[in-house]
N, C-alpha and C positions, 0 to 999 in steps of 0.2 A: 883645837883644844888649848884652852887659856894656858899660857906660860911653856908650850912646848916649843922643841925648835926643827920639828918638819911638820906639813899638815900632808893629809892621807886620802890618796885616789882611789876609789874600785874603775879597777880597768878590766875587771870579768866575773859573771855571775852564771851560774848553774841551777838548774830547777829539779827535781825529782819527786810530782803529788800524784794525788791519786784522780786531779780534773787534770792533768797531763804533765807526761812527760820531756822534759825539756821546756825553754821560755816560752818561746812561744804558745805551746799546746800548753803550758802551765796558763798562760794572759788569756786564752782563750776559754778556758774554764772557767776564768774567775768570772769573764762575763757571762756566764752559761747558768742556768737554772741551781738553787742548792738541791740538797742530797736528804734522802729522807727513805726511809724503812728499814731501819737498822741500825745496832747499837755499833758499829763501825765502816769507815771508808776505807776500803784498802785497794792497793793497785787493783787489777785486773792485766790476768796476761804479763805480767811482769818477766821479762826475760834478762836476765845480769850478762849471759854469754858474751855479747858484743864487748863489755867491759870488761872483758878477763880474756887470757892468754890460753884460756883451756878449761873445760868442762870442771876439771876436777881445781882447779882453781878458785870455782865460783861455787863449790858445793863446799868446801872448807872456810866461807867468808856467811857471816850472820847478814841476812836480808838488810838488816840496820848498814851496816859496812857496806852493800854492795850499791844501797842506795848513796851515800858520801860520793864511791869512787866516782859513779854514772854521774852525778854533779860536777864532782870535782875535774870531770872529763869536759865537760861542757864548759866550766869556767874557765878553764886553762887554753882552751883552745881560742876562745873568745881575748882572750890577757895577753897571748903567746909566748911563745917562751921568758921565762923571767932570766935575764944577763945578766946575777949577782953571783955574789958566792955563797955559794950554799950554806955557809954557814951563819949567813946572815938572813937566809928564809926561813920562815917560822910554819909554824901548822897549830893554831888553836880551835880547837873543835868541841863543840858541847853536843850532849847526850843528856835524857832524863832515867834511862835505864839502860841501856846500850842490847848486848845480846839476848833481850828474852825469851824468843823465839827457838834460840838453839837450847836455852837452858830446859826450857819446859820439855821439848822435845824429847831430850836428853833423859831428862826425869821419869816420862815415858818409855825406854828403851831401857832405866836403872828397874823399874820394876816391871815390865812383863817377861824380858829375856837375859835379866842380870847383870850384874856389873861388869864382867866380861864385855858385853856389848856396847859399852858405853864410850862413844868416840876419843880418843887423843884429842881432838882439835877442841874440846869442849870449851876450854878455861880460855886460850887465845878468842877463839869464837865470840865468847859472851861477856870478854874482860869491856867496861865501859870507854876503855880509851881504844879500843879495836879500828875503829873509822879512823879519827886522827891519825894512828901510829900508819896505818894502809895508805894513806896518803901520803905522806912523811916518806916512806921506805919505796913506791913508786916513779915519785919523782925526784928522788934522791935530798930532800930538802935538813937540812941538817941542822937547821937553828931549831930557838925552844919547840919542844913538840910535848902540848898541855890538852887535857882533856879538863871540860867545865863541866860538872853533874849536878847543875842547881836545877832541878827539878823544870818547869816551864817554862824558866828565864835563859835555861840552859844555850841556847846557841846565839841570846842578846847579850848575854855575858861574856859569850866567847867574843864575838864580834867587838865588843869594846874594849877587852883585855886586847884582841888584837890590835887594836889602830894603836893602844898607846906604846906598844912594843918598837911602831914606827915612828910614832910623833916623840919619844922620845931617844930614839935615836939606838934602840940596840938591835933591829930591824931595816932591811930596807926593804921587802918585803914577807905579806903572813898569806898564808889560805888560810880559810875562819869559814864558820858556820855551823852546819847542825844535822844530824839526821835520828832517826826514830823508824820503831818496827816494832811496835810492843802491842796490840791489838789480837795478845793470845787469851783462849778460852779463860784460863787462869786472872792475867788484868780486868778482863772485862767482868769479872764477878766480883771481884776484888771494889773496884769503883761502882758497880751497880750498887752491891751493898752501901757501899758507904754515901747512896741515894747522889752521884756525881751524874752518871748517865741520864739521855732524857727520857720520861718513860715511853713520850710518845713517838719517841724514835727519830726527830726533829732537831735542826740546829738553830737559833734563832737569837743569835746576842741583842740583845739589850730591848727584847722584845716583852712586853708586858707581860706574856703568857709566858715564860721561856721555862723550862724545866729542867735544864743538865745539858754536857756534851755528847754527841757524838766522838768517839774517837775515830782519831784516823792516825796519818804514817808519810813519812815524805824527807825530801833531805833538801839545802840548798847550801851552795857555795859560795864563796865571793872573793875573788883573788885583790889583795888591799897590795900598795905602794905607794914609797914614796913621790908625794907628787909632783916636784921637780926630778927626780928619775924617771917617772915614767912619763911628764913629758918630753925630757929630753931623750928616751930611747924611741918617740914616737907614737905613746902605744893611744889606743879609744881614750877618754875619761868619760866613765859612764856615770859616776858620780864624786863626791867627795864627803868625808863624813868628817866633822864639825866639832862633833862633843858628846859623849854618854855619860853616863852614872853609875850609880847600884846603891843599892843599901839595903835596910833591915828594918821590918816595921815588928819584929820581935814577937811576934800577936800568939799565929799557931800553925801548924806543919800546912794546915789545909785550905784556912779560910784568910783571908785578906782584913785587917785592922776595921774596926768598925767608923765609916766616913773616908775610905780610903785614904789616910793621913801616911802613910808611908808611900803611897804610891806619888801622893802629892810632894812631896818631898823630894823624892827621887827625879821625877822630871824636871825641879827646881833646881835641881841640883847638873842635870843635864843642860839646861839652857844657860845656867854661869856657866859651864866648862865650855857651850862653844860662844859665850860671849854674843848672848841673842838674847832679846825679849819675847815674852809672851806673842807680842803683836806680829811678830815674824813669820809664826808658823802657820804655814794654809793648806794644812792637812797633818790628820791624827790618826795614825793608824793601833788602832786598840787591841788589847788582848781578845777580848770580847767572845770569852769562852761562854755565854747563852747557859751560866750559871747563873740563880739570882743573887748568891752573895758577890761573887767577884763583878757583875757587870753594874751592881748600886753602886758598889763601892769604888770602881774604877770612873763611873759618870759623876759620884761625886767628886774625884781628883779630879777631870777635865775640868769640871767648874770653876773648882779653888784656882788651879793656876791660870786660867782663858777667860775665866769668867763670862758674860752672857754675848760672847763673840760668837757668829754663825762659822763657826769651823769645821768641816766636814771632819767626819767618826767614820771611822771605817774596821770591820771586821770581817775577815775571811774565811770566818769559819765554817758560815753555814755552806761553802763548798767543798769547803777542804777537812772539815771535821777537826779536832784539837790534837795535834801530831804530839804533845807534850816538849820535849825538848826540843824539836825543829820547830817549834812554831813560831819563835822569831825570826827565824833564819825563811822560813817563809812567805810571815810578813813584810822581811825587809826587800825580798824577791819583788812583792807583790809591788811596794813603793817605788824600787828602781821603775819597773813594768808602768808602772803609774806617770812618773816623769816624764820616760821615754814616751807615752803613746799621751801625753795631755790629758788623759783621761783616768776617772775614779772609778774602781770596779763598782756595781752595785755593793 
C-alpha cells in the first residue's frame, strides 16, 4: 500500500461453502461440476457442535455466526497463535445481512404462539456485527472490532479496511473476512421478485444465456499480519496483500453504473495503491454474479483497465452460488487456493 509504513501477510485462511467444508474440501469443489436445480446452495448436514463448547451454545449463535467461528477455527490454527497484545489485534468482518435466519424464524414463533415465545437471544442473534463481535470475544482479541454491511462488497471491504489497520501501523494484527446465511423463504422471494434469481435455476456468469443468481451461503477467514512480525515469529506466509480500494459509482441500490465506470475506477484505483500496472496481473477473479447487468458491465471494466490482454476471468459462482456478503471473502479463499495449487478453478 503506497505511502504506508508496514506491508501485510495472510499467514491463515478458513473456508466455510456449501462445495465444502474447510480448504481443502472447499478447492475441491471448486474443481467439481457447478450446481443447478434450485434457487439456493446451502450446506447440507451442517453440524456447528464441533465449534462450540456445548449444544446450547450453538443453538443461541445465528447459522451466519456459526459459520465465521468454523472459519475462523481453521484460520487461526493454520496462523497459530498470534504473540501480540491484544490490544493491538483487530477483528474486521463484513456481513450483507447478518442474522436473517433467527429473525425470520423468530417472526414465526411472534405470530403462531405469541410474543411470550419469542427468544431473548433474538436481537444478539441477528444484530449484523454478531460474527465479528463472536470472534473478537473468543479469542480474547481486543483491538478495533468493526462490522462492514456493504451489501456484496461486504467482506472485500472488510479485508481492505483490515490491511490498512496494519499497514498503517494501529494493528499488528486483524482477522477479516466475511460470512452469510440469508437464503430464507422470505429473501428468496424478496430477490425472485425483483427478477435477481435465475429462472432456470442455473448459475452461469458471464454466459450469454445467463439469467440471475443462485443464492447461496458460506464464510471465510483470513488472519492478516504484519509482515516483518510474522516473519520474524516464524509463522507460513501464505500470501501478502499489496493494495485495495473502494468507492462509489453513485448509480442505484441494485444495478451497477451503465459501462461499468465505477467498477473501472475502483480497480484503478487499487492498482496505484499497491503501486502496480495493469500488465502485472495474471489473474482476475470477478464478481461474476451470472446477472446480465452486473456481468456487461463488470466485462466492460476488465476491458477499460486490461484492455485486449488474454487475462484469465474467473468466477466462482456457478459452484458456490452468490453468498452476498461472503462473496469476497470467498473469492479471495478461492485465489489464495489458486496460488497455492498453480492452478485456475474452472
Amino acid at each position: 500500500m503506497q505511502g504506508a509504513g508496514h506491508r501485510i501477510a495472510i499467514t491463515g485462511y478458513g473456508v466455510v461453502a456449501p462445495c465444502g467444508v474447510g480448504k481443502e474440501a472447499f478447492w475441491k469443489g471448486l474443481l467439481g461440476p457447478g450446481f443447478t436445480g434450485s434457487r439456493s446452495i446451502e450446506l447440507q448436514d451442517w453440524d456447528p457442535l464441533p465449534y462450540f463448547d456445548s449444544p446450547k451454545d450453538a443453538r443461541r449463535s445465528d447459522r451466519c455466526e456459526q459459520f465465521a467461528l468454523a472459519a475462523a477455527d481453521e484460520a487461526i490454527a493454520q496462523s497459530g497463535t498470534l504473540p501480540y497484545d491484544p490490544s493491538r489485534i483487530g477483528t474486521i468482518f463484513g456481513t450483507g445481512i447478518g442474522g436473517l435466519r433467527t429473525l425470520e424464524e423468530q417472526v414465526i414463533v411472534r405470530v403462531e404462539k405469541g410474543e411470550r415465545r419469542v427468544s431473548p437471544f433474538l436481537v444478539p442473534m441477528m444484530m449484523s456485527n454478531a460474527s465479528g463481535a463472536a470472534i473478537s470475544m473468543r479469542y480474547g482479541f481486543q483491538g478495533p472490532a468493526e462490522t462492514v454491511c456493504t451489501a456484496c462488497a461486504a467482506s472485500t471491504h472488510a479485508i481492505g479496511n483490515a490491511a490498512r489497520l496494519i499497514a498503517w501501523g494501529r494493528c499488528d494484527a486483524v482477522v477479516t473476512g466475511g460470512s452469510e446465511s440469508a437464503a430464507t423463504i422470505t429473501a428468496l422471494a424478496g430477490f425472485a421478485n425483483m427478477t435477481a434469481l435465475s429462472s432456470t435455476l442455473v448459475s452461469k456468469p458471464f454466459d450469454a444465456t445467463r439469467d440471475g443468481f443462485i443464492m447461496g451461503e458460506g464464510a471465510a477467514v483470513f488472519v492478516l499480519e504484519r509482515l516483518d512480525m510474522a516473519v520474524a515469529r516464524g509463522a507460513h506466509i501464505v500470501a501478502e496483500i499489496v493494495g485495495a480500494a473502494s468507492n462509489a459509482d453513485a448509480h442505484h441500490i441494485t444495478a451497477p453504473s451503465p459501462g461499468g465506470v465505477g467498477a473501472t475506477r475502483c480497480m484503478q484505483l487499487a492498482l496505484e495503491d499497491a503501486g502496480l500496472q495493469s500488465s502485472d496481473i495474471k489473474q482476475i477473479n470477478a464478481h461474476g454474479t451470472s446477472t446480465p447487468l452486473n456481468d456487461s458491465a463488470e466485462a466492460q471494466a476488465i476491458t477499460a483497465v486490461f484492455g485486449d490482454r488474454s487475462v484469465p476471468v474467473v468466477s466462482i459462482k456457478g459452484v458456490t452460488g452468490h453468498p452476498l456478503g461472503a462473496a469476497g471473502a470467498l473469492e479471495a479463499a478461492a485465489v489464495l487456493l489458486s496460488i497455492e495449487k498453480s492452478l485456475i478453478p474452472p
